[in-house]
N, CA, C and O atoms as CSV, one atom per row, in Angstrom:
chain,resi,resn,atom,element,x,y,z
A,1,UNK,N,N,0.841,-1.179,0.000
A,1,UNK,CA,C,0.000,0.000,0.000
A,1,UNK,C,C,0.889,1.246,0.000
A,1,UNK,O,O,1.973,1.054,0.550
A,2,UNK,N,N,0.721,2.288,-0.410
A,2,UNK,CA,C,0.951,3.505,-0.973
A,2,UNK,C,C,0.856,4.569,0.252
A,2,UNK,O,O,0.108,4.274,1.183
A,3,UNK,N,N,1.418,5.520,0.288
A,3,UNK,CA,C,0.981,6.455,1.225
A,3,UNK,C,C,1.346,7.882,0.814
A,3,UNK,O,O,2.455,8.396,0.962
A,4,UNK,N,N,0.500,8.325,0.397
A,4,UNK,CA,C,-0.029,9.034,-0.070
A,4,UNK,C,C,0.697,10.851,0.715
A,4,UNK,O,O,1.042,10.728,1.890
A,5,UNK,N,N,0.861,12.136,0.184
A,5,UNK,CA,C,1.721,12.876,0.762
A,5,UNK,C,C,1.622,14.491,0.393
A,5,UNK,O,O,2.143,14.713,-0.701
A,6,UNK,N,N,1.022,15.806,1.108
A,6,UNK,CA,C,0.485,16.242,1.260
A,6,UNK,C,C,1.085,17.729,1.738
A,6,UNK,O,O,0.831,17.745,2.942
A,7,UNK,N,N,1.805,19.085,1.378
A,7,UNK,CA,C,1.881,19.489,2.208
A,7,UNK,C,C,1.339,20.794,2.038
A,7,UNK,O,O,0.936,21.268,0.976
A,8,UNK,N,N,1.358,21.395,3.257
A,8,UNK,CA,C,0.939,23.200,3.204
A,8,UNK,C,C,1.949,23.606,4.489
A,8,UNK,O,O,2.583,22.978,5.337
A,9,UNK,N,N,1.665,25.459,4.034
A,9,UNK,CA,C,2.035,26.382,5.048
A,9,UNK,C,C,1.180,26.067,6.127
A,9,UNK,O,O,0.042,25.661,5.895
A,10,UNK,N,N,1.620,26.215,7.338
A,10,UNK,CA,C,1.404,26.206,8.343
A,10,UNK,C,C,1.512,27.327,8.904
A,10,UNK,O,O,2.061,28.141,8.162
A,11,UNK,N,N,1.054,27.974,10.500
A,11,UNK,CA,C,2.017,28.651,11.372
A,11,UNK,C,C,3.116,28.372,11.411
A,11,UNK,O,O,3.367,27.202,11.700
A,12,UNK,N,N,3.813,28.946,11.246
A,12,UNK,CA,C,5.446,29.199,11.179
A,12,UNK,C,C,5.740,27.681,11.438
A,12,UNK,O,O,6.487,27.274,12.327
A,13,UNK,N,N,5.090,26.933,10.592
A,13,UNK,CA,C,5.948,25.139,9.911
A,13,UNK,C,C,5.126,24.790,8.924
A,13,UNK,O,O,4.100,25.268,8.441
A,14,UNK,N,N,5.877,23.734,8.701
A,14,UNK,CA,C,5.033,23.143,7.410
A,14,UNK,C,C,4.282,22.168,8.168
A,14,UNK,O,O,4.811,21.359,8.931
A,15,UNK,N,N,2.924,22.263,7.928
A,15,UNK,CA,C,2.260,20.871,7.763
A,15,UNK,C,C,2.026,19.553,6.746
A,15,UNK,O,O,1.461,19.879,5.702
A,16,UNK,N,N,2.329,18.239,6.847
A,16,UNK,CA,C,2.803,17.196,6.122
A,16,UNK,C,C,1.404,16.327,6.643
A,16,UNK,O,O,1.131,15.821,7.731
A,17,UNK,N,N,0.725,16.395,5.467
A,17,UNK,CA,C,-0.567,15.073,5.643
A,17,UNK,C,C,0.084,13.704,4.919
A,17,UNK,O,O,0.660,13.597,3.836
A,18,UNK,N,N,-0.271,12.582,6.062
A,18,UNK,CA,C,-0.171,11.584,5.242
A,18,UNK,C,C,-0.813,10.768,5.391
A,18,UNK,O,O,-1.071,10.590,6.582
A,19,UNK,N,N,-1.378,9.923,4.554
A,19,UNK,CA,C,-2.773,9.460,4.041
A,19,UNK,C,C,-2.143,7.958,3.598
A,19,UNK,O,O,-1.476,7.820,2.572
A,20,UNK,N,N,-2.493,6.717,4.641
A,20,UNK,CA,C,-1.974,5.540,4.310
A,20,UNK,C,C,-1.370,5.088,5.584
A,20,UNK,O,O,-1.189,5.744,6.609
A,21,UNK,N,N,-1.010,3.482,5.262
A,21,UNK,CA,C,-0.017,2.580,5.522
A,21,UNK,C,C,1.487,2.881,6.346
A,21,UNK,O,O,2.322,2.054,5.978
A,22,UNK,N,N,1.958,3.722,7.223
A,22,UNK,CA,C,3.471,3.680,7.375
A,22,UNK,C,C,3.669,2.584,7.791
A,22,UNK,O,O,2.947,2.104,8.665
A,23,UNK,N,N,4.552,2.023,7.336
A,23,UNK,CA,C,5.274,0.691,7.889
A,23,UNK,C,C,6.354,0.334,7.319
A,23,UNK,O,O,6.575,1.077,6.362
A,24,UNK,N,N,7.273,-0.592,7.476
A,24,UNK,CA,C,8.303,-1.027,6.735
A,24,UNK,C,C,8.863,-0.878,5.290
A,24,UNK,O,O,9.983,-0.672,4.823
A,25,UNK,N,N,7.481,-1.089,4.720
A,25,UNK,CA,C,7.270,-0.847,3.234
A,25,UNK,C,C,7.875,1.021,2.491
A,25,UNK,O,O,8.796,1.406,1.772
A,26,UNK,N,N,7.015,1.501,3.022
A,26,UNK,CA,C,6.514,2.571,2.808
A,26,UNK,C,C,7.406,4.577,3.517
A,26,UNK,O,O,7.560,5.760,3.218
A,27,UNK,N,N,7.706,3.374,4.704
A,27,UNK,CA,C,8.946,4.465,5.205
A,27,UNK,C,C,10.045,4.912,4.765
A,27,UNK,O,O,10.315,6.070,5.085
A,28,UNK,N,N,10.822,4.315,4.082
A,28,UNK,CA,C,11.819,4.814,3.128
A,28,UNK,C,C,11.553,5.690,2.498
A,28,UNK,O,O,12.313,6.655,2.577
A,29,UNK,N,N,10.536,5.768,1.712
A,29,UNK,CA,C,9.868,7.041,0.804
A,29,UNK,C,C,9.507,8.044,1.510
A,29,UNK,O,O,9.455,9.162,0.997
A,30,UNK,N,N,9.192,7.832,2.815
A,30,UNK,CA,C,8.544,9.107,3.394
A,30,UNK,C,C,9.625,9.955,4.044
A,30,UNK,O,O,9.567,11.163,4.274
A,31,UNK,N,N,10.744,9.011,4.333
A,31,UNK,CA,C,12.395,9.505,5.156
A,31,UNK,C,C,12.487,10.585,3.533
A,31,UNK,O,O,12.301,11.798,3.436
A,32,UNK,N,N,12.705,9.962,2.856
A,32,UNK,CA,C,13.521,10.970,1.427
A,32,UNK,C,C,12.994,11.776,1.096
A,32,UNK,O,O,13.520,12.797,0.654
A,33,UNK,N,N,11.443,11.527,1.232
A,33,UNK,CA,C,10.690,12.771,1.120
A,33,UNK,C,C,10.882,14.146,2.637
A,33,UNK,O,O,11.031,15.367,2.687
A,34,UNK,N,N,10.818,13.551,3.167
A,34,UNK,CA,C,10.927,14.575,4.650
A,34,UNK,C,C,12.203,14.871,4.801
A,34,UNK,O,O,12.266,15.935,5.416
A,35,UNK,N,N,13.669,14.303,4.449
A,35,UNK,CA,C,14.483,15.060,4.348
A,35,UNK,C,C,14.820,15.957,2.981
A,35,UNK,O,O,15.945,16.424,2.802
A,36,UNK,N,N,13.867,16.124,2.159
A,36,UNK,CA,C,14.222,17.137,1.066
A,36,UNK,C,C,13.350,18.274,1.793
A,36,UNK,O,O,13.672,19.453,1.647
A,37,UNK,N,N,12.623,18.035,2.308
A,37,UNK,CA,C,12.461,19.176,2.793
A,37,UNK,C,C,13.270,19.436,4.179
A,37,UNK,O,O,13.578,20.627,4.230
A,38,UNK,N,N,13.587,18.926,4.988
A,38,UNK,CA,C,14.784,18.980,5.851
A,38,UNK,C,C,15.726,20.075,5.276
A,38,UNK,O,O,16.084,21.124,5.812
A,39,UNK,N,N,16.025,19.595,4.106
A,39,UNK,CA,C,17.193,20.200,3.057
A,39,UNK,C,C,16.598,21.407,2.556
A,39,UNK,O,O,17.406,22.304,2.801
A,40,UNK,N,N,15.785,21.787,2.089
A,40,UNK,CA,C,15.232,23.027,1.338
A,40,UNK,C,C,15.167,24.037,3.129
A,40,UNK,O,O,14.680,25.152,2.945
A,41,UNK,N,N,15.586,23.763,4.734
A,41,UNK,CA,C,15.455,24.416,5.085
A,41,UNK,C,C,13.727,24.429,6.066
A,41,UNK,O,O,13.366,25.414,6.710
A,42,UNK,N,N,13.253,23.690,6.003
A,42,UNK,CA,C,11.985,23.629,6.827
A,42,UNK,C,C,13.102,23.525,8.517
A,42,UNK,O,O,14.203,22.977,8.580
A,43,UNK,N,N,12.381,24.215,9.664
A,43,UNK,CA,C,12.748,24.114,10.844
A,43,UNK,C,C,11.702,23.124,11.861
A,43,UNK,O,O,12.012,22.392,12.801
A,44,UNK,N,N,10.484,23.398,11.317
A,44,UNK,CA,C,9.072,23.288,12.310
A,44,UNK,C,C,8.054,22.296,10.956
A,44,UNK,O,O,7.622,22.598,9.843
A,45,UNK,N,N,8.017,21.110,11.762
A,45,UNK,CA,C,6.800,20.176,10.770
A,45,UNK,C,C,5.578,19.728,11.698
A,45,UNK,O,O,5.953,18.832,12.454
A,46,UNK,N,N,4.892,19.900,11.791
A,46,UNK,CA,C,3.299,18.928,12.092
A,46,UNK,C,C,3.296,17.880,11.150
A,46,UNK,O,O,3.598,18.218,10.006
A,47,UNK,N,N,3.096,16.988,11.295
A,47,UNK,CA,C,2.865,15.553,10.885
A,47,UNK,C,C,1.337,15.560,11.322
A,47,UNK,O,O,0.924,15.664,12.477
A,48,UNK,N,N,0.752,15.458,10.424
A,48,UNK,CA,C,-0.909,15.298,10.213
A,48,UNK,C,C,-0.946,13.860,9.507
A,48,UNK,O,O,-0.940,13.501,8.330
A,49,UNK,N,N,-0.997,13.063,10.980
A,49,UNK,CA,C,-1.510,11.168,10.703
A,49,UNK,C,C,-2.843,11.423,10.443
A,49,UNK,O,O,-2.860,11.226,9.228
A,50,UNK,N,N,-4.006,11.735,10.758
A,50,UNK,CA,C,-5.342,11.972,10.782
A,50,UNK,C,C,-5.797,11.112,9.726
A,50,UNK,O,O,-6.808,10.524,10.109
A,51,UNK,N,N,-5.444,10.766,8.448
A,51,UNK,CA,C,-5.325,9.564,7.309
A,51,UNK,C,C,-4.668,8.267,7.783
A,51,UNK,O,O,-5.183,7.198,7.455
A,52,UNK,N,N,-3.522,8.294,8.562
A,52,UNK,CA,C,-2.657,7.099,8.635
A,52,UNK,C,C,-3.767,5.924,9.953
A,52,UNK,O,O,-3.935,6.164,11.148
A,53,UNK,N,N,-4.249,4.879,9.257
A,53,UNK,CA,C,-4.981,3.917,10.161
A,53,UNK,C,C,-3.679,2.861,11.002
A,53,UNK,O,O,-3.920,2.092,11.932
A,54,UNK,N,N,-2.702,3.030,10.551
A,54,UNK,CA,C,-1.895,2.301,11.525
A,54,UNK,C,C,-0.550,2.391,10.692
A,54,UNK,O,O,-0.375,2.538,9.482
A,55,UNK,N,N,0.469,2.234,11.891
A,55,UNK,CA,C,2.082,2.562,11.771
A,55,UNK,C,C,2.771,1.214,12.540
A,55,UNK,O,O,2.333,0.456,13.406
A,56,UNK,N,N,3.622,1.259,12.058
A,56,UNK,CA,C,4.956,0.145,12.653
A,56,UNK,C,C,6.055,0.836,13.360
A,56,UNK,O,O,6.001,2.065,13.404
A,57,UNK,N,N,7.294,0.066,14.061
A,57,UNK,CA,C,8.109,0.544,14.666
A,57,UNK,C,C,8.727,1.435,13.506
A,57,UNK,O,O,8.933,2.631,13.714
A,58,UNK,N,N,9.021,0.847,12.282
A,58,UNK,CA,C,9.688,1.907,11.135
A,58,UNK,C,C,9.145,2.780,11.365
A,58,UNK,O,O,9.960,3.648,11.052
A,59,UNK,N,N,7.919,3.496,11.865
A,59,UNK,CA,C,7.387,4.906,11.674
A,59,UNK,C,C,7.603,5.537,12.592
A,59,UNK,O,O,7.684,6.765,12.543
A,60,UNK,N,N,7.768,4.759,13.782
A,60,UNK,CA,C,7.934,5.169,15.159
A,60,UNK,C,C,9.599,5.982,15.012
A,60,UNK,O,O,9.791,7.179,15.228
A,61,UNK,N,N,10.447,5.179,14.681
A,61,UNK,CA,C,11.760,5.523,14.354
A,61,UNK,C,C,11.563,6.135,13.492
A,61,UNK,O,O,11.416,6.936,14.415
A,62,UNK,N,N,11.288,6.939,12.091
A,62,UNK,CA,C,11.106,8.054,11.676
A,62,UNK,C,C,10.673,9.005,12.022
A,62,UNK,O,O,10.999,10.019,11.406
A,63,UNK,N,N,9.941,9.094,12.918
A,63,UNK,CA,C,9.109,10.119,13.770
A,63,UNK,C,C,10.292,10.686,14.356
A,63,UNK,O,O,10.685,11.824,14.100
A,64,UNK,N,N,11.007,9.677,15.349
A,64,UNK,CA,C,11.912,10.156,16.278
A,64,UNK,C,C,12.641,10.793,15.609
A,64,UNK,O,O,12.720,11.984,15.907
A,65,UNK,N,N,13.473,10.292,14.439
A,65,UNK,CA,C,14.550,10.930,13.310
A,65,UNK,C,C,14.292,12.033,12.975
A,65,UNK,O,O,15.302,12.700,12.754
A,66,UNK,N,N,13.114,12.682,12.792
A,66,UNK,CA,C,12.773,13.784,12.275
A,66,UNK,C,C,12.566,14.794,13.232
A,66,UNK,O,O,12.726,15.965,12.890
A,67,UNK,N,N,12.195,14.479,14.513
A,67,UNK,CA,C,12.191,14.957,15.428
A,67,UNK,C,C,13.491,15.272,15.795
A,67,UNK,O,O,13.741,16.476,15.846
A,68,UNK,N,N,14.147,14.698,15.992
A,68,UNK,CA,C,16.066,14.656,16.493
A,68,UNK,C,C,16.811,15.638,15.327
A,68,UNK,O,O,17.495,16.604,15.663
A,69,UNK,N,N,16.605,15.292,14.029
A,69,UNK,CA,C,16.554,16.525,13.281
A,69,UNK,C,C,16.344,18.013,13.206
A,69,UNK,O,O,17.125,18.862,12.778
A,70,UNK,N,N,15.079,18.170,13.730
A,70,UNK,CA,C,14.255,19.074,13.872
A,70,UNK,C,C,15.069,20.015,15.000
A,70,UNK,O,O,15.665,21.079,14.837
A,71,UNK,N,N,14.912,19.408,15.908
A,71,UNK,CA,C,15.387,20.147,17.337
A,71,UNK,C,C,16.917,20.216,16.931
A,71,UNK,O,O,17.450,21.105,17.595
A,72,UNK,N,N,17.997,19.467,15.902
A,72,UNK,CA,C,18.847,20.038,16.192
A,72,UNK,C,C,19.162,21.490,15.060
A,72,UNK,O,O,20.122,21.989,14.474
A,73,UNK,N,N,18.245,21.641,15.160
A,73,UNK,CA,C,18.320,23.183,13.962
A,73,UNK,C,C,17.551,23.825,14.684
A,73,UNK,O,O,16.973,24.618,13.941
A,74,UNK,N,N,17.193,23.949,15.747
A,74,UNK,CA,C,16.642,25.058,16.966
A,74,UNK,C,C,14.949,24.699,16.363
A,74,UNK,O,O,14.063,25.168,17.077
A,75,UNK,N,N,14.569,24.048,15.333
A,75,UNK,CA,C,13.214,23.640,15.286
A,75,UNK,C,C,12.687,22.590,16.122
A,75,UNK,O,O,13.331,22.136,17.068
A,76,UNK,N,N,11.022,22.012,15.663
A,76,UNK,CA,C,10.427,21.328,15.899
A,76,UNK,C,C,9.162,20.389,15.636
A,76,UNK,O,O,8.566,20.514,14.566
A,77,UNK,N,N,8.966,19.959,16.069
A,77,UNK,CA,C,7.996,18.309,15.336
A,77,UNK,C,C,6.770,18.197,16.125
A,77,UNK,O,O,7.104,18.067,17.303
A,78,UNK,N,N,5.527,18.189,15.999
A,78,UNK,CA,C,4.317,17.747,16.194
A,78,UNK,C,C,3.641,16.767,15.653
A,78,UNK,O,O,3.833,16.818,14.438
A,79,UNK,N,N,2.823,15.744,15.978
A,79,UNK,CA,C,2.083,14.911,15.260
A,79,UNK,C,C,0.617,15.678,16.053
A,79,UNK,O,O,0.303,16.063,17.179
A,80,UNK,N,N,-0.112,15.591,14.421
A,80,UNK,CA,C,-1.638,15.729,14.767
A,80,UNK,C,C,-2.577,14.799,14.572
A,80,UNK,O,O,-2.518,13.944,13.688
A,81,UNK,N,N,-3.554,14.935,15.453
A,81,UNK,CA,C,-4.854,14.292,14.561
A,81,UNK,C,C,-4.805,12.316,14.728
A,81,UNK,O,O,-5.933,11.825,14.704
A,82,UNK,N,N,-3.865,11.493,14.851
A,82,UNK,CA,C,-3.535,10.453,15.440
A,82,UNK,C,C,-5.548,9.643,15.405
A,82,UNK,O,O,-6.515,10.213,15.910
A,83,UNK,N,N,-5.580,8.648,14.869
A,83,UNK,CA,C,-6.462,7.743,14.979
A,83,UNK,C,C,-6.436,7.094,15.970
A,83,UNK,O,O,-5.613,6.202,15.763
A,84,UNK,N,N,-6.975,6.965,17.251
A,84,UNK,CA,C,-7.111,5.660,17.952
A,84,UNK,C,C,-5.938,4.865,18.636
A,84,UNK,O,O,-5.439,4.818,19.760
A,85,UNK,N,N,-5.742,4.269,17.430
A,85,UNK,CA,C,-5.081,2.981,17.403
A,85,UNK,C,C,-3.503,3.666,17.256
A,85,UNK,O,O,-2.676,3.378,18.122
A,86,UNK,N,N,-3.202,4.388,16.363
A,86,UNK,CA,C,-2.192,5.160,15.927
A,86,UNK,C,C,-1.565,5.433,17.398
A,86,UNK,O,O,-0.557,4.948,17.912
A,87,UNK,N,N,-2.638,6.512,17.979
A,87,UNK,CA,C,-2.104,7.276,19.361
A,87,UNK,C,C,-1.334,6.249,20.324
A,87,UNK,O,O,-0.285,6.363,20.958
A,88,UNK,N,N,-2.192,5.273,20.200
A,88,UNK,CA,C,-2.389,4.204,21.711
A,88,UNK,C,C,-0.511,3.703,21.194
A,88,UNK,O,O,0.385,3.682,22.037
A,89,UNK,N,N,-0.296,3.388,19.851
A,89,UNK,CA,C,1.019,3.019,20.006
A,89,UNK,C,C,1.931,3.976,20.176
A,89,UNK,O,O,3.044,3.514,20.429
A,90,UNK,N,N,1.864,5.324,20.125
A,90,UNK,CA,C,2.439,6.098,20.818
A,90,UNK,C,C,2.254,5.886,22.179
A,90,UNK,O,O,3.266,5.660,22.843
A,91,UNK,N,N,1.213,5.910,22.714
A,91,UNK,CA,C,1.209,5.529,24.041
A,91,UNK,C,C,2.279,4.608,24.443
A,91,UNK,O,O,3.400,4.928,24.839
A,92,UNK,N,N,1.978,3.864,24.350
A,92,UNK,CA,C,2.938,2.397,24.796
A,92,UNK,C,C,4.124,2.413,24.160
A,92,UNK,O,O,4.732,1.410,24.533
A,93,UNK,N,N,4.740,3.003,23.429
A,93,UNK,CA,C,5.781,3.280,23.138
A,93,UNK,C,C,6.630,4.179,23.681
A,93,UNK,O,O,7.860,4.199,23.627
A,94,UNK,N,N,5.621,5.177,24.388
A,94,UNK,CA,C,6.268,6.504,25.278
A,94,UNK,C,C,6.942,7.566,24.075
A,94,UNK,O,O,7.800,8.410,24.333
A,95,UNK,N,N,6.497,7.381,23.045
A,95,UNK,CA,C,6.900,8.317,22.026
A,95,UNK,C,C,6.381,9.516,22.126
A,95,UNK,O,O,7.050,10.460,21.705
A,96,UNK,N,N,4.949,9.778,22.758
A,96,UNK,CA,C,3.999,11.042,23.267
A,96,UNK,C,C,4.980,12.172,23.975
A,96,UNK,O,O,5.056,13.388,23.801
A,97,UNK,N,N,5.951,10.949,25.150
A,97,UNK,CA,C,6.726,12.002,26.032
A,97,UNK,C,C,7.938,12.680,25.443
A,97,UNK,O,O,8.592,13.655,25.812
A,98,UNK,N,N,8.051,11.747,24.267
A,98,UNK,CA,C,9.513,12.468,23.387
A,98,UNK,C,C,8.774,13.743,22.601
A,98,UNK,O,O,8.957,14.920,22.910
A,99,UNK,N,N,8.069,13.369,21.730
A,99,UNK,CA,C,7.300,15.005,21.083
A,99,UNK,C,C,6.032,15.009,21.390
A,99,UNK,O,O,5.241,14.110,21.670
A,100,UNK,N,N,5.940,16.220,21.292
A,100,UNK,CA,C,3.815,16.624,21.208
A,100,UNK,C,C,2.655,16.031,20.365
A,100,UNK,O,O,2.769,16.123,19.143
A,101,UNK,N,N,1.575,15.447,20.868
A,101,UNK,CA,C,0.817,14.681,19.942
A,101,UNK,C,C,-0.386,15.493,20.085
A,101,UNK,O,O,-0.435,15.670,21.302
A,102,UNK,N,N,-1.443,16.126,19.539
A,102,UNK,CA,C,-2.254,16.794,19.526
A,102,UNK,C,C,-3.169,16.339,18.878
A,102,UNK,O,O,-2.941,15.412,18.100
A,103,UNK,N,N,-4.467,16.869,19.023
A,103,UNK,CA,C,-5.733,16.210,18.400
A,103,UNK,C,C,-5.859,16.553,17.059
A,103,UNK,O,O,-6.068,15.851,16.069
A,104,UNK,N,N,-5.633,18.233,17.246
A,104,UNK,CA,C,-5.903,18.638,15.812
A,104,UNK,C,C,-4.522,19.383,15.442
A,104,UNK,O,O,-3.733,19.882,16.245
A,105,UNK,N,N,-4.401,19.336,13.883
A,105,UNK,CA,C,-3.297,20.551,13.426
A,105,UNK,C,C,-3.188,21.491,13.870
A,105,UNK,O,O,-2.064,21.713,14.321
A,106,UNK,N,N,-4.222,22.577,14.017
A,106,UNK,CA,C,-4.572,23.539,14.800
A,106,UNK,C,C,-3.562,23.588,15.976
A,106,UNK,O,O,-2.568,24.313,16.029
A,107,UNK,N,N,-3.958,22.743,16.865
A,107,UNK,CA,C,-3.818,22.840,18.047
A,107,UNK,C,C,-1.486,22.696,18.182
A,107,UNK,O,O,-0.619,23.320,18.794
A,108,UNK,N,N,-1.511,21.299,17.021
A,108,UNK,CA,C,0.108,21.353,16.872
A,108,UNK,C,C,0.683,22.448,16.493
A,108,UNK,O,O,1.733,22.933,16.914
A,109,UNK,N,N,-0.163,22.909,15.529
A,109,UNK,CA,C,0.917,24.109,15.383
A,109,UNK,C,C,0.999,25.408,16.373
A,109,UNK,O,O,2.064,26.024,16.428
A,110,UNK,N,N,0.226,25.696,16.913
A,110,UNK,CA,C,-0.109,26.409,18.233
A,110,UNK,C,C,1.072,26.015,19.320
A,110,UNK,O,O,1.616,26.871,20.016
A,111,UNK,N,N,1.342,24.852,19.365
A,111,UNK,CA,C,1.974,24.268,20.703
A,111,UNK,C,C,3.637,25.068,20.025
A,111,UNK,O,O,4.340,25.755,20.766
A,112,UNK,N,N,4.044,24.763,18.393
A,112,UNK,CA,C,5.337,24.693,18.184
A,112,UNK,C,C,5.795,26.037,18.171
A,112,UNK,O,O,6.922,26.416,18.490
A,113,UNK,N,N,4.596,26.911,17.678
A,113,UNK,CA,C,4.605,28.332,17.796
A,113,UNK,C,C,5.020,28.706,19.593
A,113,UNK,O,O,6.147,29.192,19.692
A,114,UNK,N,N,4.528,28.597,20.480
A,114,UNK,CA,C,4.572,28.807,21.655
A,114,UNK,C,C,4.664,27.793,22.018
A,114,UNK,O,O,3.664,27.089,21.880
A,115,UNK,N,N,6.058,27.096,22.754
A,115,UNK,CA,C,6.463,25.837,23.395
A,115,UNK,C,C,5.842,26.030,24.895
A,115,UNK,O,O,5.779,27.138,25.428
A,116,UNK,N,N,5.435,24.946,25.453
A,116,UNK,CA,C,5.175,24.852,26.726
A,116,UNK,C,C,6.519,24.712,27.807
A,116,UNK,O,O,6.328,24.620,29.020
């Protein structure tokens, strides 16, 4: 399965919809894609799962990567919007306590704009 890839201006980041499957398959493409923009200079991303019905550890470890990225260029990383099932493996993964998970885009980009 395909996963599908999405972006706009944000509050001061880009927001990245993605629509699909992350998993083993599919993560490679989304790493090369997220570091060209890495490269063109993005500081601040929201990750809008709100499409994604379920992720694997590969996504989990891209998340983090991009995140670890992010922060080391004085930016930062949000996931929005999280399905259910999506969140809960953040949960249990404790990935929630490494970056911000928010309900809505809205609300992520709000948080990256003004850090808590």
């Amino acid at each position: 399965m395909d996963v599908s890839w999405t972006t706009r201006p944000g509050r001061e980041c880009l927001v990245v919809q993605l629509s699909g499957v992350v998993d083993m398959a599919t993560t490679p493409d989304v790493r090369q894609r997220l570091q060209e923009v890495l490269d063109d200079g993005t500081r601040s991303i929201v990750l809008d799962l709100g499409e994604v019905p379920l992720i694997d550890s590969s996504a989990l470890g891209l998340i983090v990567w991009l995140h670890k990225q992010l922060l080391a260029h004085g930016g930062g990383a949000a996931v929005a919007g999280p399905q259910p099932i999506v969140r809960q493996v953040f949960e249990l993964t404790s990935v929630d306590h490494l970056l911000p998970v928010h309900d809505t885009v809205a609300a992520a980009e709000a948080a990256l704009v003004s850090p808590a």
